[in-house]
C-alpha positions as CSV (number, residue, x, y, z in Angstrom):
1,X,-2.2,15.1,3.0
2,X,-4.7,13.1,4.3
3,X,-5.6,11.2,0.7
4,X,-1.8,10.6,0.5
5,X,-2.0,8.7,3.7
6,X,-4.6,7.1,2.8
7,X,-3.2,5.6,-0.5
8,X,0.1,5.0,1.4
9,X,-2.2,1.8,3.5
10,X,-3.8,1.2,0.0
11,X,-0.7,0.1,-1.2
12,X,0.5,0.0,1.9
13,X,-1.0,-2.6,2.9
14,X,1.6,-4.8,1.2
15,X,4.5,-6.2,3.1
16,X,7.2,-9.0,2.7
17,X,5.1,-12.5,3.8
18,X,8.3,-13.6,5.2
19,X,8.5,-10.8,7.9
20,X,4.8,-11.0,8.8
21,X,4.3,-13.8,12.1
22,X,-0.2,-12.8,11.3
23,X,-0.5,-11.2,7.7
24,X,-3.9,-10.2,6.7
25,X,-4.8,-10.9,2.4
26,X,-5.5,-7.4,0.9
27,X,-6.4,-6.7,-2.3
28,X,-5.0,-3.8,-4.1
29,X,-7.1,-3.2,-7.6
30,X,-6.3,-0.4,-10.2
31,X,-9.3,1.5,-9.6
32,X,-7.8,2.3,-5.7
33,X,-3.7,3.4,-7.1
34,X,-5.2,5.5,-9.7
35,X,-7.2,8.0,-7.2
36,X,-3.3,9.0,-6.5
37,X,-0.3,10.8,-8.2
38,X,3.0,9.3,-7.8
39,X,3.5,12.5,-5.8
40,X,1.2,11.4,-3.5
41,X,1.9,8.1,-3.0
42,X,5.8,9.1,-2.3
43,X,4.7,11.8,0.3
44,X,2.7,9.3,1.9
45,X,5.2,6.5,2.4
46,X,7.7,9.0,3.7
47,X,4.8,10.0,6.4
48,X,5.0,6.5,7.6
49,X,8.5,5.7,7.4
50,X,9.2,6.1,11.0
51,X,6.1,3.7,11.5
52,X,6.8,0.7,9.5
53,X,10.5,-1.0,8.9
54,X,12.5,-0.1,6.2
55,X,11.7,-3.1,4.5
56,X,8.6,-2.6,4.4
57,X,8.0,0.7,3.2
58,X,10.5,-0.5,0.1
59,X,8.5,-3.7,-0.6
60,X,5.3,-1.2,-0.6
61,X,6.9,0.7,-3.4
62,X,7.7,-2.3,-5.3
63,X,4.3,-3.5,-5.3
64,X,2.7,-0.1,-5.7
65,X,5.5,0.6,-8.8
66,X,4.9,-2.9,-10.0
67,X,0.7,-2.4,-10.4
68,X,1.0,0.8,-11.7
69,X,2.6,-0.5,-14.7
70,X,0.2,-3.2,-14.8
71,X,-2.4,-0.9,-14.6
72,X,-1.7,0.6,-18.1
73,X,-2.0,-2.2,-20.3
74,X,-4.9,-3.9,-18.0
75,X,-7.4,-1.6,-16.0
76,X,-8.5,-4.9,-14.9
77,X,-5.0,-5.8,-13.1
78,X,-5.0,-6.3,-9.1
79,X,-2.4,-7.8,-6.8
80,X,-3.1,-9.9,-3.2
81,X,-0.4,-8.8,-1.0
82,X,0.0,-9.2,3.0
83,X,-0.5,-6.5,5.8
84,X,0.9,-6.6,9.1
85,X,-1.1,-6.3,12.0
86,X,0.4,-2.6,12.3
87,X,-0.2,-1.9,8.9
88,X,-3.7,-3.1,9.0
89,X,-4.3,-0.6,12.5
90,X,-3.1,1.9,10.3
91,X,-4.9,1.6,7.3
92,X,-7.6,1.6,9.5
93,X,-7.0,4.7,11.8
94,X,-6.9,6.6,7.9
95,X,-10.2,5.3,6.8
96,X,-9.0,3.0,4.3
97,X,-10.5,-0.5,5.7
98,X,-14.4,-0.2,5.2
């Protein structure tokens, strides 16, 4: 459950730009989604569902969906997305952020 989490604020850590008054730049590689099953990474945004907006946990989805695929033709692929101040306590508080 815990490594769920944790790959939740991996991919996570992507929110709409728009919606974000201070976003923090996080980089999301392949070699970080692919520690994860899709399993996993559904389990985990539905932990933090009541945490984050609606939006939000959508968008993460996308953008997790999005370099998965990626991911399969380029091991290489990585995506800059935007974190929310919340999201970024979060990915903290689950060990994600070194």
């Amino acid at each position: 459950m815990h490594k769920s989490i944790s790959l939740v604020f991996i991919i996570l850590g992507a929110v709409s730009a728009p919606s974000i008054a201070l976003a923090h730049n996080i980089v999301i590689n392949c070699h970080k989604i692919q520690k994860y099953s899709h399993s996993q990474v559904h389990f985990g945004l539905s932990m933090i569902g009541n945490r984050v907006a609606h939006s939000e946990k959508n968008y993460l989805h996308e953008k997790y969906h999005h370099l998965s695929q990626s991911c399969q033709s380029n091991h290489a692929a990585k995506i800059h997305v935007k974190a929310s101040p919340q999201l970024v306590s979060m990915m903290s508080e689950y060990g994600f952020l070194d």
